[in-house]
N, C-alpha and C positions, 0 to 999 in steps of 0.2 A: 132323455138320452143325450140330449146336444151336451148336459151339468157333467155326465160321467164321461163323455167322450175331451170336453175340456179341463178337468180334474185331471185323468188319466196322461194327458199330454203338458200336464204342468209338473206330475211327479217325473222325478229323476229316476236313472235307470238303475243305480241302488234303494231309492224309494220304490220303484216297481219291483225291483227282488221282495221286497220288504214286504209287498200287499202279498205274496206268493205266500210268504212264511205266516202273513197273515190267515188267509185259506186255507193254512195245514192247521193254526192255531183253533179254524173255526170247527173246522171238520173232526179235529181230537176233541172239540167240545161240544158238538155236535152228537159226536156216540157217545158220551160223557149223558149227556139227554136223554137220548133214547133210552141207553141201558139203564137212566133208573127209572123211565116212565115203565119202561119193560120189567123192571123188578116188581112193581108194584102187583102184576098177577098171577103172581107165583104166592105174593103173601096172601092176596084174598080166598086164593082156592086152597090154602093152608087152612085160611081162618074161617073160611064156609064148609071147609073139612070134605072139599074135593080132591079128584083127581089131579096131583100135583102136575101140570108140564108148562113149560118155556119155551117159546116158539117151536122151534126144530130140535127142542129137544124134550122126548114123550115121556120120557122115562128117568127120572129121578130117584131111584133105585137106596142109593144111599138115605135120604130123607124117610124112606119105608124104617130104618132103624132108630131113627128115635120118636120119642113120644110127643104130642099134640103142643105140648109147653115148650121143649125144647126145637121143636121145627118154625113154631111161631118167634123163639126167640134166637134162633139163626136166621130167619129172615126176615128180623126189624135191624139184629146187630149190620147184617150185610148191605141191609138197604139206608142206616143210615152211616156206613164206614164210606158205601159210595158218591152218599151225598154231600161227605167230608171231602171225599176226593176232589169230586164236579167242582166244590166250591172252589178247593185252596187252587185248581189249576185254573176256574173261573177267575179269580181275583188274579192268579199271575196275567193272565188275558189280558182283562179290562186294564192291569199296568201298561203291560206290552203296548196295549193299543194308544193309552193316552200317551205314553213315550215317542211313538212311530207321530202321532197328528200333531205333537208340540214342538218335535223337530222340523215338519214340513210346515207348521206355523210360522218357528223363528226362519226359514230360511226364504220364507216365500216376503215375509215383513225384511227381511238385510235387503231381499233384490229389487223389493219395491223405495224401501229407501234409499237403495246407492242409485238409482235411477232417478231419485230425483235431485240427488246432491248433487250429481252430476250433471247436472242441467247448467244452461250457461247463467249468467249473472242478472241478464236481462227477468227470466224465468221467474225465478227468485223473488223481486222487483213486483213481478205482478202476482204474484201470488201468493198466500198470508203462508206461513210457515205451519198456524192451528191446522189450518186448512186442509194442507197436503199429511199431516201427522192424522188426522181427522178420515182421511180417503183411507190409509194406509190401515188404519184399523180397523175399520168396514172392510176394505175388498178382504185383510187374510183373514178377519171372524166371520165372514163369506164363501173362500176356499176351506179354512179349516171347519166349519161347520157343514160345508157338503162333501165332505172327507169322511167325517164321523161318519155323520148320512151313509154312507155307500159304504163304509166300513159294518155298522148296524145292519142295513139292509141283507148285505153279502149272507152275513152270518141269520140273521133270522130266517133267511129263507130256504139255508140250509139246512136247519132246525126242522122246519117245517116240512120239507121233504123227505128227512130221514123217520120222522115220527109220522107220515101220511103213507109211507112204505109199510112200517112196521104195524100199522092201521089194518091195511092191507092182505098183509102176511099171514095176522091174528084173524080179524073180522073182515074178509074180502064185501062179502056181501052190503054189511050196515054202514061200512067205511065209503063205496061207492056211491052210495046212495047220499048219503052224506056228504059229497064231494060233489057230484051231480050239483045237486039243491045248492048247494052253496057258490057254486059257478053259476048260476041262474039269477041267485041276487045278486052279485055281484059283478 
């Protein structure tokens, strides 16, 4: 807690707008997730030749009009257009995000060097130049590596919570129990 609470007061206050837009980034891919882990059992009860429904919705009415081929191959086309989607916004993501950590990289690596240029003469003197270029590259692939961290984190456990809802929603009962058990090892 102390790594995010010192991360957090190292970003700037347009790098803290930035982790905000990150949040919206994760949360758009976040339902980007679900909705195709959720597509996936509408095609099974297609292809086991059940009762077609989708969470909170029971009735799939239109699907009753076409035949066994054609429902099976509306919902392979639909479920992999949306895992086109996930992806191409996935990869805008994962740019976005290595864009946002290589900017707080370069600027955390300027404030740590002009901090030390600006040291007086004496400084200098006792201290090998590798040495100080040496710290500098450790502490920000230090910063920028528990960036990532909490950038990763944020968004995996948003994941996780949106698909342990939608668990929920569907299978209240197996999901709990499931959830249970696994807070007990854990």
């Amino acid at each position: 807690m102390r790594l995010i609470t010192l991360i957090w007061k190292t970003l700037a206050s347009s790098e803290k707008k930035k982790y905000g837009l990150h949040i919206l980034f994760s949360i758009i891919n976040t339902f980007f997730e679900t909705f195709l882990i959720a597509m996936v059992v509408p095609l099974t009860q297609i292809i086991m030749k059940k009762e077609i429904s989708f969470f909170f919705i029971k009735d799939l009415n239109f699907l009753d009009k076409l035949d066994y081929e054609q429902q099976v191959a509306l919902s392979l086309i639909l479920l992999i257009l949306i895992y086109l989607i996930k992806n191409g916004f996935f990869a805008f993501f994962i740019s976005w995000q290595y864009n946002y950590t290589s900017k707080f990289e370069m600027r955390i690596a300027k404030k740590l060097f002009s901090t030390y240029v600006l040291q007086p003469y004496p400084f200098h003197l006792a201290k090998s130049s590798g040495v100080l270029i040496n710290k500098i590259n450790i502490e920000v692939g230090t910063f920028n590596s528990a960036l990532k961290s909490i950038c990763n984190l944020s968004s995996e456990i948003l994941v996780l919570v949106a698909i342990s809802i939608c668990l929920l929603i569907y299978e209240p009962l197996g999901t709990s129990v499931v959830i249970f058990f696994a807070l007990l090892i854990f």
